[in-house]
N, CA, C and O of each residue as an XYZ file, in Angstrom:
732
protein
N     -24.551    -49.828    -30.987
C     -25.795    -49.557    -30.337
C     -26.615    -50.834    -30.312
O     -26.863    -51.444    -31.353
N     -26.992    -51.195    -29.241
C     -27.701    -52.325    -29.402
C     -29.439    -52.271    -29.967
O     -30.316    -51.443    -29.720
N     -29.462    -53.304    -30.662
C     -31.278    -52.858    -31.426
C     -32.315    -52.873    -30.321
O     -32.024    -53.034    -29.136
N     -33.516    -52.699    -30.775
C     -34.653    -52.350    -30.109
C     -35.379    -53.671    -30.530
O     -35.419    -53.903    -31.738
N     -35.796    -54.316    -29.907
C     -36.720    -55.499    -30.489
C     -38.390    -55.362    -30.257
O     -39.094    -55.373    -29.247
N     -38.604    -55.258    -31.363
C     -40.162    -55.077    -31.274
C     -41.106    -56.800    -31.763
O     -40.851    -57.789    -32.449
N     -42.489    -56.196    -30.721
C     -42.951    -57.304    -31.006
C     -44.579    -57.285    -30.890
O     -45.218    -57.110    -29.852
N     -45.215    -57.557    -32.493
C     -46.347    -57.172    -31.861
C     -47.664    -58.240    -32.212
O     -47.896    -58.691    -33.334
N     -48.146    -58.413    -31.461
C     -49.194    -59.690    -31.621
C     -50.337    -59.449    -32.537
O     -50.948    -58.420    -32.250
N     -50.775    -60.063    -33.496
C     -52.131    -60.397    -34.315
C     -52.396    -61.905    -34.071
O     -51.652    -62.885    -34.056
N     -54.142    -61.678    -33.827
C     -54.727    -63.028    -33.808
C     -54.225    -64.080    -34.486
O     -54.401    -64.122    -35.704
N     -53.534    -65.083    -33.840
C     -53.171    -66.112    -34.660
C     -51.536    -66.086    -35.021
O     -50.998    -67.075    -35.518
N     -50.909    -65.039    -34.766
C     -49.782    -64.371    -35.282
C     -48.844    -63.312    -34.410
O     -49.301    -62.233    -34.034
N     -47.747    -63.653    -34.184
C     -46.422    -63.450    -33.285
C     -45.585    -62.869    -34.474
O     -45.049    -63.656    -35.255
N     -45.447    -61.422    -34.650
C     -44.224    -60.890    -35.366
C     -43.041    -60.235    -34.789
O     -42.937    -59.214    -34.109
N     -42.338    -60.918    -35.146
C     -40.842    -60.168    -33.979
C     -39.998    -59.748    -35.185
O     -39.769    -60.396    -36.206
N     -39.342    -57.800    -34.642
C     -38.436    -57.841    -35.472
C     -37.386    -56.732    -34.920
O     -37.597    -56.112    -33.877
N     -36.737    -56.627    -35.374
C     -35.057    -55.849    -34.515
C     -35.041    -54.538    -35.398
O     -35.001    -54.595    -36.627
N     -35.070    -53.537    -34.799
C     -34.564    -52.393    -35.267
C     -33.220    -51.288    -34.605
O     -33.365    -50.859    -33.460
N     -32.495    -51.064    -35.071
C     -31.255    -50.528    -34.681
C     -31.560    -48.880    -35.303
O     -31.957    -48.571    -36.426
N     -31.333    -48.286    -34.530
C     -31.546    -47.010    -33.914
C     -30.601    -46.224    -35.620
O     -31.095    -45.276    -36.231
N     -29.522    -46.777    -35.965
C     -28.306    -46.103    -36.991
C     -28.587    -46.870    -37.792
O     -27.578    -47.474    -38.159
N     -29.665    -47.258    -38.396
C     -29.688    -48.314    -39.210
C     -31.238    -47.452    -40.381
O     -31.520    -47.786    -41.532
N     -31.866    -46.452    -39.612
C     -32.735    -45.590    -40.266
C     -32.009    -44.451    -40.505
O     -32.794    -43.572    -40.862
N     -30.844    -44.044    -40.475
C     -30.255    -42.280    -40.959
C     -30.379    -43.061    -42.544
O     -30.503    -44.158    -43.087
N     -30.220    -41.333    -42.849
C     -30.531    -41.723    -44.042
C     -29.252    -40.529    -44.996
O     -28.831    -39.583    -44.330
N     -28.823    -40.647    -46.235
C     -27.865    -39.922    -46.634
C     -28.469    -38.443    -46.769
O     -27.653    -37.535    -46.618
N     -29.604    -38.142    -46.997
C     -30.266    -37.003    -47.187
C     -31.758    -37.108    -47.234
O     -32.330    -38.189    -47.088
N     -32.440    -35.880    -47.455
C     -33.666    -35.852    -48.072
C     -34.318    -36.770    -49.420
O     -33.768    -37.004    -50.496
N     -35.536    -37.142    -48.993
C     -36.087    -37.817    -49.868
C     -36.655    -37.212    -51.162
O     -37.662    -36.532    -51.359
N     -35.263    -37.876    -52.350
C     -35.648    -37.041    -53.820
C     -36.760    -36.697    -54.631
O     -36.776    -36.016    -55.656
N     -37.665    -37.247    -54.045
C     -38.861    -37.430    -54.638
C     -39.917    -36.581    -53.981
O     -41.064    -36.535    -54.425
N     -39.631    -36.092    -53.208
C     -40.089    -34.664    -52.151
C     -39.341    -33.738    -51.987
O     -38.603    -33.413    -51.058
N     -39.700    -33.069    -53.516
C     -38.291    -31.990    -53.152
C     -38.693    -30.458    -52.260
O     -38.185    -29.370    -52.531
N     -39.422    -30.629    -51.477
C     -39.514    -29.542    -50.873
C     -38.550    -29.855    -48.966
O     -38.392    -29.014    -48.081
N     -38.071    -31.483    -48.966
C     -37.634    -31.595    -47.856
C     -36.051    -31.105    -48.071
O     -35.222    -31.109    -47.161
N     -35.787    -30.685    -49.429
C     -34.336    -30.232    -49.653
C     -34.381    -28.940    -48.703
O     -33.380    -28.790    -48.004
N     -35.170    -28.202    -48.607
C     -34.634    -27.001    -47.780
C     -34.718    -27.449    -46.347
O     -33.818    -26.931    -45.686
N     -35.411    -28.149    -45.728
C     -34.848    -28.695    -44.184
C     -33.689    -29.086    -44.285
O     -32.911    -28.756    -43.391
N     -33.279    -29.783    -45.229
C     -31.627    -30.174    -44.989
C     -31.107    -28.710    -44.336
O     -30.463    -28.924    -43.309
N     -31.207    -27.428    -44.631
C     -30.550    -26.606    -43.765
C     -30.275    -26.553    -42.039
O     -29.585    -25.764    -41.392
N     -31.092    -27.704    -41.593
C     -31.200    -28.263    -39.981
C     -30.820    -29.121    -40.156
O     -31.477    -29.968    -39.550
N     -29.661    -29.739    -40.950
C     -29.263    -31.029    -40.564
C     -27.824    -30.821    -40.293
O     -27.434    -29.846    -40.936
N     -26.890    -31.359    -39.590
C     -25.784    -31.071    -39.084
C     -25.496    -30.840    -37.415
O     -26.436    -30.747    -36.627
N     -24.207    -30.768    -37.027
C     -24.429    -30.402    -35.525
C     -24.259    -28.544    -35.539
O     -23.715    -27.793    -36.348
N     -24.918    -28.315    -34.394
C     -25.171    -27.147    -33.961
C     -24.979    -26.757    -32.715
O     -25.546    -27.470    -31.887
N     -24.139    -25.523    -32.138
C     -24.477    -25.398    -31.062
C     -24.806    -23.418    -30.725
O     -24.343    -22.338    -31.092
N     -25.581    -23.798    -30.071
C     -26.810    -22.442    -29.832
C     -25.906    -21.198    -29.084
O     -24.919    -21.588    -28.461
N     -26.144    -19.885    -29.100
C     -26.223    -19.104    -28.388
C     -27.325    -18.045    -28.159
O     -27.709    -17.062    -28.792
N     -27.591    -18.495    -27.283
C     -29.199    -17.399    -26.681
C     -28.980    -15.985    -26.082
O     -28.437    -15.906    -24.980
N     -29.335    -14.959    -26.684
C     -28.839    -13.569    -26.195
C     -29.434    -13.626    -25.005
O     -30.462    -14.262    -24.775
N     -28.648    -12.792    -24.001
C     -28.614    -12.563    -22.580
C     -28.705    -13.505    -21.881
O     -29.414    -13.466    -20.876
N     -27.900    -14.766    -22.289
C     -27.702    -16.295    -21.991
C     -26.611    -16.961    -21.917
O     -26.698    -18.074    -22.437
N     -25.440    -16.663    -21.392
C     -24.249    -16.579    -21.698
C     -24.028    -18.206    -20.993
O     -23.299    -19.024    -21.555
N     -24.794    -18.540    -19.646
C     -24.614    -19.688    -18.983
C     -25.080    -20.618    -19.652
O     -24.683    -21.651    -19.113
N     -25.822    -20.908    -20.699
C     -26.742    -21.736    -20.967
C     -26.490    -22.152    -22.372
O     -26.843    -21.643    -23.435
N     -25.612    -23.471    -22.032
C     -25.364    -24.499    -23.745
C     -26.525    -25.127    -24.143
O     -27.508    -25.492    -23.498
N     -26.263    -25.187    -25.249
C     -27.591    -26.058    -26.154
C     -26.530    -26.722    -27.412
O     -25.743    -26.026    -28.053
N     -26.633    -27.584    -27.517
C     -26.448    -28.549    -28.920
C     -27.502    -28.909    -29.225
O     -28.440    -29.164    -28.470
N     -27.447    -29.013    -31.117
C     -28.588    -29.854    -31.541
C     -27.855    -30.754    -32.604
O     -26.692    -30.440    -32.858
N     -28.380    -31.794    -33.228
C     -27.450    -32.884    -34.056
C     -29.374    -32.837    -34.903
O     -30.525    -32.818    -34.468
N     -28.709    -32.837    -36.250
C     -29.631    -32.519    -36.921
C     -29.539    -33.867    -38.313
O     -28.474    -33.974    -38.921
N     -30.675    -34.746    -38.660
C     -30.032    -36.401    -39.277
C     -31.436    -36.109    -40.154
O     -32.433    -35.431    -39.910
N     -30.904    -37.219    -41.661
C     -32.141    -37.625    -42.192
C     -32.746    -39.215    -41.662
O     -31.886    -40.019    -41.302
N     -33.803    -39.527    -41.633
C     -34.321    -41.262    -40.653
C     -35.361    -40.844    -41.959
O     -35.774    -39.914    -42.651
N     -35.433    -42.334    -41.705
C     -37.123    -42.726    -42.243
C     -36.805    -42.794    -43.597
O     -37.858    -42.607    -44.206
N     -35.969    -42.951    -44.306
C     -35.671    -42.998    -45.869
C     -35.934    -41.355    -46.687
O     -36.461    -40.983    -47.736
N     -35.150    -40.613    -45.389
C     -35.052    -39.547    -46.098
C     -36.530    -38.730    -45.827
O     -36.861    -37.720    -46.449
N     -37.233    -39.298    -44.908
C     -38.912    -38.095    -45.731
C     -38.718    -37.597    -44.042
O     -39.475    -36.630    -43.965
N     -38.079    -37.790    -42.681
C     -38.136    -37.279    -41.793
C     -36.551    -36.642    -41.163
O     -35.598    -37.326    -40.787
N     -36.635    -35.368    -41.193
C     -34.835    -34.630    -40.458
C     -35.521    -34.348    -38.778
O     -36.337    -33.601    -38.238
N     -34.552    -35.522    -38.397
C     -34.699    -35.308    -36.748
C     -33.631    -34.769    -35.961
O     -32.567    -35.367    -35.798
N     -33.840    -33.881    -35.573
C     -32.988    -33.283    -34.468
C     -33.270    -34.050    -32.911
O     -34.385    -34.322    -32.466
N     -32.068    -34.290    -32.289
C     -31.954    -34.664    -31.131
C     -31.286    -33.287    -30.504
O     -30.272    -32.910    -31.090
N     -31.689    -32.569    -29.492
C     -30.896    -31.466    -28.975
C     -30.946    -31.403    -27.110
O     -31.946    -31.868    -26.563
N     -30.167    -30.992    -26.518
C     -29.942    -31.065    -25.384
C     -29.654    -29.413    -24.553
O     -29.096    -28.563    -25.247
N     -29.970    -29.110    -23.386
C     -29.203    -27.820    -23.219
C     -29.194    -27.847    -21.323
O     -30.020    -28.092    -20.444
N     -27.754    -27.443    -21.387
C     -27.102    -27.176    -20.049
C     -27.170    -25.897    -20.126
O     -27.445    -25.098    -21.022
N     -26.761    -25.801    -18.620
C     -27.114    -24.261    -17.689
C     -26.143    -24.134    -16.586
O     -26.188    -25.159    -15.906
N     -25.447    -23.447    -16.224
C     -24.408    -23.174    -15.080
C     -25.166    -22.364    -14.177
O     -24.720    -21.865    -13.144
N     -26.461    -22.244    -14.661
C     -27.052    -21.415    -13.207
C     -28.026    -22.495    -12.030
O     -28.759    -22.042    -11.151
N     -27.841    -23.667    -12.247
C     -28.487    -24.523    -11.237
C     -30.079    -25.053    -12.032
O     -30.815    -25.924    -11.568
N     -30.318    -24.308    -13.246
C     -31.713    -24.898    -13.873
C     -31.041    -26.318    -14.229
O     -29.848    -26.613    -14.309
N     -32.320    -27.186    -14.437
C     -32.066    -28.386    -14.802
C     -32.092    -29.124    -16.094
O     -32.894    -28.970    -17.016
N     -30.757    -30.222    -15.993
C     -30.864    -29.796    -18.132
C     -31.770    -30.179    -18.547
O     -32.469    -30.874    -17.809
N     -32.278    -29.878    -20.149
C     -33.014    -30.472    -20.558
C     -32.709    -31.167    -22.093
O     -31.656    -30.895    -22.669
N     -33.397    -31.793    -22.512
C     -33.428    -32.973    -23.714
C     -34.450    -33.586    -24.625
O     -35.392    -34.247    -24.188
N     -34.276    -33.387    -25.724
C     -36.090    -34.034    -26.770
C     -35.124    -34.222    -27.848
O     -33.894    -34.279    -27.880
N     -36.393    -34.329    -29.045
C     -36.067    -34.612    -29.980
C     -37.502    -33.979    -30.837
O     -38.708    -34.112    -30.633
N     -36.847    -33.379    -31.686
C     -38.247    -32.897    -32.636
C     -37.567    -33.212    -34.313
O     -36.445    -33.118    -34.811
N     -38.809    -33.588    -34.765
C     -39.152    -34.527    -36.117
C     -40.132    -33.333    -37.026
O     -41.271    -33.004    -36.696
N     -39.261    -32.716    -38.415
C     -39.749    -32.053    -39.055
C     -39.875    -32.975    -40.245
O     -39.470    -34.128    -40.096
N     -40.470    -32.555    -41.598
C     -41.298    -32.945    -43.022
C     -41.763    -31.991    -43.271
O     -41.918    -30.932    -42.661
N     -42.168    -32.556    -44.791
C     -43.131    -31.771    -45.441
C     -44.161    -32.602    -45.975
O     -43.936    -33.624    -46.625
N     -45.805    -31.956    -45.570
C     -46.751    -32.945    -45.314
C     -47.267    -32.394    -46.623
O     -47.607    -31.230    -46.836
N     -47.277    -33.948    -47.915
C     -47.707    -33.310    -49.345
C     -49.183    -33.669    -49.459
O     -49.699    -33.436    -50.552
N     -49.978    -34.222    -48.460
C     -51.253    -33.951    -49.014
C     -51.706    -32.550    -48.138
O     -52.630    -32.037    -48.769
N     -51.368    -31.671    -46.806
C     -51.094    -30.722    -46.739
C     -50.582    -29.507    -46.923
O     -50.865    -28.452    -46.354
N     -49.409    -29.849    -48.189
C     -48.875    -29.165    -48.424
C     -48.447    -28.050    -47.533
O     -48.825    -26.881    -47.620
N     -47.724    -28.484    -46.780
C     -46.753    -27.644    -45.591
C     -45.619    -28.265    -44.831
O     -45.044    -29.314    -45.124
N     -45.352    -27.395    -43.712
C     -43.800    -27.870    -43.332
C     -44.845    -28.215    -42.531
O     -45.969    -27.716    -42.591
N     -44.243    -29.627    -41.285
C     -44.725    -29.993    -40.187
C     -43.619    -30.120    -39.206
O     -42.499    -30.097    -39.716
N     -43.683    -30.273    -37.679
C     -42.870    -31.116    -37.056
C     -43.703    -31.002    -35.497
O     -44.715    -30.371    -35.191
N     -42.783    -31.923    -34.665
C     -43.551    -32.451    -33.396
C     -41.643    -32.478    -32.843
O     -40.623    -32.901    -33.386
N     -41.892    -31.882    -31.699
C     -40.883    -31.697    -30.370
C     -41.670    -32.963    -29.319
O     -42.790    -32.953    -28.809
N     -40.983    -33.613    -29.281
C     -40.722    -34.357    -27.544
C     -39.985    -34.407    -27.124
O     -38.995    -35.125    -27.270
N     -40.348    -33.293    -26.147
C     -39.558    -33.394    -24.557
C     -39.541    -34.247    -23.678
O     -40.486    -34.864    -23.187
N     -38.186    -34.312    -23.404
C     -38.036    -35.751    -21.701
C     -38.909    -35.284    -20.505
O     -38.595    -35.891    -19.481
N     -39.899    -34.398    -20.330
C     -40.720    -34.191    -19.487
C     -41.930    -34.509    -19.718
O     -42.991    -34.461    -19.096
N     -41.472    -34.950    -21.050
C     -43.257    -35.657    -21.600
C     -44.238    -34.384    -22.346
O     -45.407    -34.769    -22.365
N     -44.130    -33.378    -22.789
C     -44.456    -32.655    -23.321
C     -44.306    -32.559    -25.130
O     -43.171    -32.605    -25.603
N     -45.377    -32.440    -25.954
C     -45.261    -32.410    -27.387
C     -45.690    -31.354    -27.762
O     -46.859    -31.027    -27.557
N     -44.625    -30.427    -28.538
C     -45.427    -29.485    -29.354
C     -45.560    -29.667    -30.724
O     -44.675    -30.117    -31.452
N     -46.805    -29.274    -31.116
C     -46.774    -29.869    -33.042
C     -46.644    -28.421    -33.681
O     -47.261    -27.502    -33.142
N     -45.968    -28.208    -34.664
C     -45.929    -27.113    -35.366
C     -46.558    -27.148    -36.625
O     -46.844    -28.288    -36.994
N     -46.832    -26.315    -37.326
C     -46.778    -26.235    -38.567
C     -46.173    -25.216    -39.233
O     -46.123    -24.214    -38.520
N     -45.500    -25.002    -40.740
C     -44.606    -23.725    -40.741
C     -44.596    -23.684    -42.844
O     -44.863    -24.469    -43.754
N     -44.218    -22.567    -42.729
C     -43.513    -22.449    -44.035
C     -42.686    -21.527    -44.441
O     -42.717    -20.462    -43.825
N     -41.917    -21.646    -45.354
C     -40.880    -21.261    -45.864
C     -40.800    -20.363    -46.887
O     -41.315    -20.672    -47.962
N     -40.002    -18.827    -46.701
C     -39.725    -17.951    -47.622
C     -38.446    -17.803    -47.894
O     -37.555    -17.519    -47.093
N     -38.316    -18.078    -49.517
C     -36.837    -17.947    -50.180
C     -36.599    -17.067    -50.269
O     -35.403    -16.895    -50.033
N     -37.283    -15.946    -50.599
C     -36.326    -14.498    -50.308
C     -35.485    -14.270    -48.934
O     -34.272    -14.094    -48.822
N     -36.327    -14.317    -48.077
C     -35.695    -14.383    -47.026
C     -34.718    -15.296    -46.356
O     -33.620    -15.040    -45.862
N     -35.269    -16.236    -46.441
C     -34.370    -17.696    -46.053
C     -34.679    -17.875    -44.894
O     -33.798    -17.938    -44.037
N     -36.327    -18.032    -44.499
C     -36.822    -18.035    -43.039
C     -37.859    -19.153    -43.409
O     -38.727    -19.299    -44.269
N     -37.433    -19.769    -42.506
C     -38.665    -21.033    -41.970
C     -39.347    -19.573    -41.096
O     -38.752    -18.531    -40.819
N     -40.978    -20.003    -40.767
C     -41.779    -19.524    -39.762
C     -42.682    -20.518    -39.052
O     -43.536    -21.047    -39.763
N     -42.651    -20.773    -38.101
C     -43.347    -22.285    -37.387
C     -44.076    -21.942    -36.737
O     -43.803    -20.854    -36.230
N     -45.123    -22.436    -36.410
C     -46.313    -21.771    -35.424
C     -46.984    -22.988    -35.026
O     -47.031    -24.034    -35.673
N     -47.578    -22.711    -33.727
C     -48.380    -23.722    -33.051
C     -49.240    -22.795    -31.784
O     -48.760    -21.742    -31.366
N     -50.187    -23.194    -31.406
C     -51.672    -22.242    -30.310
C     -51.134    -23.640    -28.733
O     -51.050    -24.868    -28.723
N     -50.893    -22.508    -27.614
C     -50.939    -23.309    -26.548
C     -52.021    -24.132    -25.871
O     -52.927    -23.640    -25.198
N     -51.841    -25.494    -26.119
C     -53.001    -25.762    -25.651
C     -53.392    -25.609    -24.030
O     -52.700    -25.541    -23.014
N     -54.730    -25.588    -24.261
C     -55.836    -25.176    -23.027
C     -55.243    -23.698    -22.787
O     -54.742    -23.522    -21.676
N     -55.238    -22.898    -23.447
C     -54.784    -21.601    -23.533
C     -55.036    -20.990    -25.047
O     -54.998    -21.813    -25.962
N     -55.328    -19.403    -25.428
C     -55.079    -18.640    -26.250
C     -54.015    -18.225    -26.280
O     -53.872    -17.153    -26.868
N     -52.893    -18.833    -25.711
C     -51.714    -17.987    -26.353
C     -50.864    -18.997    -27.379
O     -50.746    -20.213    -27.224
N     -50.181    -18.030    -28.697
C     -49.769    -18.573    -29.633
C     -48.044    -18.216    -29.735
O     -47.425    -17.184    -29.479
N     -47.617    -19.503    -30.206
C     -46.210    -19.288    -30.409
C     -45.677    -19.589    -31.785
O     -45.785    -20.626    -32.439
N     -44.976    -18.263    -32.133
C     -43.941    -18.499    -33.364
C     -42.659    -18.342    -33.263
O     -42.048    -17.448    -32.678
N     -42.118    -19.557    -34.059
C     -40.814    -19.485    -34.123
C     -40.170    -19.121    -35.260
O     -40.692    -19.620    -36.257
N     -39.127    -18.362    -35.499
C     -38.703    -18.227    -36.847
C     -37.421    -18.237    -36.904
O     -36.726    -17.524    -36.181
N     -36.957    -19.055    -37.779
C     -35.459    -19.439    -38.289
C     -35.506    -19.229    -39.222
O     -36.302    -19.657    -40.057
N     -33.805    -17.773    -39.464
C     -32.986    -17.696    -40.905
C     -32.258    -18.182    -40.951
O     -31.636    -18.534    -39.950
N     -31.885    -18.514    -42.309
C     -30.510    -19.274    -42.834
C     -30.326    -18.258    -43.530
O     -31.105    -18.222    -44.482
N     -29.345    -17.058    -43.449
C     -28.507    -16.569    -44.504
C     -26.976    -16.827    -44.588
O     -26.406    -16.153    -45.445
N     -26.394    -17.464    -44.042
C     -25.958    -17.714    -44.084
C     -25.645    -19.414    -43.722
O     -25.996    -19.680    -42.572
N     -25.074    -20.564    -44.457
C     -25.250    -22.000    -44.457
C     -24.741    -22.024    -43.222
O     -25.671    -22.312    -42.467
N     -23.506    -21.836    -42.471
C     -23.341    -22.278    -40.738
C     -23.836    -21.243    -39.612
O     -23.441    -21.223    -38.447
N     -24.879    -20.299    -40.262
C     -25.292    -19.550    -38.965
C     -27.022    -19.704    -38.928
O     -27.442    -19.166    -39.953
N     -27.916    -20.132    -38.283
C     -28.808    -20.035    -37.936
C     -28.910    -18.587    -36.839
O     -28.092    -18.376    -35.944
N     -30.157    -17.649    -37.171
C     -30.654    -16.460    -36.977
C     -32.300    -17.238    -36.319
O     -33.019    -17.924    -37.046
N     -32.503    -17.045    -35.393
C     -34.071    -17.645    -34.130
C     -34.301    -16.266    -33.517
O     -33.690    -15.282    -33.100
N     -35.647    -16.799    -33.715
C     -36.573    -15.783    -32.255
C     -37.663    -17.052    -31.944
O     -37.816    -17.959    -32.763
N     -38.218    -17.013    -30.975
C     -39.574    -17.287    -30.432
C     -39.775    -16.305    -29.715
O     -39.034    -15.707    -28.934
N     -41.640    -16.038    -30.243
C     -42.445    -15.034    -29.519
C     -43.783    -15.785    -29.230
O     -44.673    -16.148    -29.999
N     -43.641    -15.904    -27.876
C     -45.460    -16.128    -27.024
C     -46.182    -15.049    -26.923
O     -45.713    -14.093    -26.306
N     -46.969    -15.004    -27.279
C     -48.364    -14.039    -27.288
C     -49.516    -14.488    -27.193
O     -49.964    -15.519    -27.694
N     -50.328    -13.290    -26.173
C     -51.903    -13.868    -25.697
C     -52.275    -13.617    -26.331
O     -51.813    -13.188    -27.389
N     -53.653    -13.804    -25.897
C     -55.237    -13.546    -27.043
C     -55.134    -12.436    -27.507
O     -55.578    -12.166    -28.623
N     -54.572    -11.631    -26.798
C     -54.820     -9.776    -27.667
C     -53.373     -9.890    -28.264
O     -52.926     -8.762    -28.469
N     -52.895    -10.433    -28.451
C     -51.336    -10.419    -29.615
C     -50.116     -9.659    -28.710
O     -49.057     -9.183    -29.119
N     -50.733     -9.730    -27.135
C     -49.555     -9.216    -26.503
C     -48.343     -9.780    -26.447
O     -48.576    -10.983    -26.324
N     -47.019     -9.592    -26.466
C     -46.352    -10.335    -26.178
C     -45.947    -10.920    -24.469
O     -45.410    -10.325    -23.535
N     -46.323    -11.915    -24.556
C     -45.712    -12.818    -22.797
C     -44.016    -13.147    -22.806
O     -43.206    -12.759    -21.964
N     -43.784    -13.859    -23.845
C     -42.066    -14.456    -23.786
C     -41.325    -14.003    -25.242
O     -41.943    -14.138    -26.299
N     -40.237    -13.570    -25.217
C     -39.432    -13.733    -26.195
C     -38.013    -14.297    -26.166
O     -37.306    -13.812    -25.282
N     -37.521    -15.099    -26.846
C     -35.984    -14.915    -26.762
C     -35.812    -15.577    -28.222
O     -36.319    -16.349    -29.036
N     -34.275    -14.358    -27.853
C     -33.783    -15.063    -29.417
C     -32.442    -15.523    -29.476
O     -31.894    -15.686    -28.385
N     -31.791    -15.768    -30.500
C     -30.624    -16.457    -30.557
C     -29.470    -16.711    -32.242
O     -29.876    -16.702    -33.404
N     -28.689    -16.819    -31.973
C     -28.505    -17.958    -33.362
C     -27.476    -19.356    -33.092
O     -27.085    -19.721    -31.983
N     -27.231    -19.870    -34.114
C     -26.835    -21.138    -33.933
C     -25.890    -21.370    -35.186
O     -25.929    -21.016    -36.364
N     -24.971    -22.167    -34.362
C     -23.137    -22.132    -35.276
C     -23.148    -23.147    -35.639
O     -22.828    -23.957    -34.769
N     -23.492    -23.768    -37.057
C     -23.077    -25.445    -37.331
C     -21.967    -25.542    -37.532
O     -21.350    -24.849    -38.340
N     -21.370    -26.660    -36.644
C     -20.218    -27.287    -36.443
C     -19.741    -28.031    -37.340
O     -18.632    -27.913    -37.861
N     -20.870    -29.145    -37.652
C     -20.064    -29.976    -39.118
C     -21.816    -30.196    -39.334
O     -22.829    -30.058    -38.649
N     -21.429    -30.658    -40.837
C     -22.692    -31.477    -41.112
C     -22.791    -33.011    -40.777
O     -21.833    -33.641    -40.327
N     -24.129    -33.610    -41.052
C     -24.307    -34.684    -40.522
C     -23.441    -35.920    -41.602
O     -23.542    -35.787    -42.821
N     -22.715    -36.943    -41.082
C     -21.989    -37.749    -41.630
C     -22.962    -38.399    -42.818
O     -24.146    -38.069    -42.902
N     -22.431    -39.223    -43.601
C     -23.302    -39.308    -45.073
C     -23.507    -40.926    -44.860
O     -22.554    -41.425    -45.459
N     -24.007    -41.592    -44.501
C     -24.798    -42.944    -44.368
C     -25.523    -43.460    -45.757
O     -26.296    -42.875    -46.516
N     -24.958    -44.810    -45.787
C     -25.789    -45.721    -47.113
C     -27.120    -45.520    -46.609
O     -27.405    -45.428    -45.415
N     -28.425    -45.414    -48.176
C     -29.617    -45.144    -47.801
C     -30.160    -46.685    -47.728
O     -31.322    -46.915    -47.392
């Protein structure tokens, strides 16, 4: 992969420096934040099936970056019905002067959603939530892990009166986990 060269000017001062894209994975979660051990359950490849969606692939590749304190998913999804594919990348943590799960989706259409979420061990459900902006309607997402290669999803949109507008759900088959990289 060829690096990214960054370069950024201060008065008086020219800093240039190269960053390579495989050069931030990281072998896992950062030990010293042990609440990012349970995102490791999104790390690995994945590929989706969406009920009453039979045309429509999705992969996701799920990595630790950043020395372990960020698991980024890169995910993609095709369609055999003529929709057009699509592609992002969303960046989860756990924010310790917040004390919560966080993450941010960017989409190749230029769209960001920020979540915030947390996690029940009985269950083995992340719950993620974020409010549409310039709108009252709110979306949650919720992912089980009961099992380590099956992911269990819903998302539900709902307006101001808690109606529901969108649902779909799904689960998701990890394929392998993510390869193990020097930190």
């Amino acid at each position: 992969m060829k690096p990214v060269v960054l370069t950024v000017s201060i008065p008086a001062t020219i800093l240039s420096c190269q960053v390579n894209a495989a050069d931030d994975v990281s072998a896992g979660p950062a030990p010293e934040v042990p609440e990012l051990q349970i995102l490791n359950q999104y790390a690995g490849q994945w590929e989706d099936e969406i009920t009453g969606r039979p045309d429509v692939k999705r992969t996701e590749t799920g990595e630790w970056v950043l020395k372990g304190r960020f698991l980024r998913q890169s995910w993609s999804t095709e369609s055999d019905d003529g929709a057009p594919p699509a592609n992002g990348i969303t960046f989860m943590t756990f924010d310790t002067e917040r004390k919560t799960f966080r993450s941010w989706a960017f989409l190749a259409t230029g769209s960001v959603i920020e979540n915030e979420g947390g996690w029940d061990a009985t269950t083995k459900t992340f719950t993620w939530g974020h409010r549409v902006i310039d709108s009252s309607e709110t979306v949650i997402t919720k992912a089980s892990f009961v099992d380590p290669a099956i992911q269990s999803w819903s998302i539900v949109k709902t307006d101001s009166h808690g109606k529901v507008v969108r649902e779909v759900v799904g689960r998701n088959i990890r394929r392998s986990m993510p390869a193990m990289h020097a930190a």
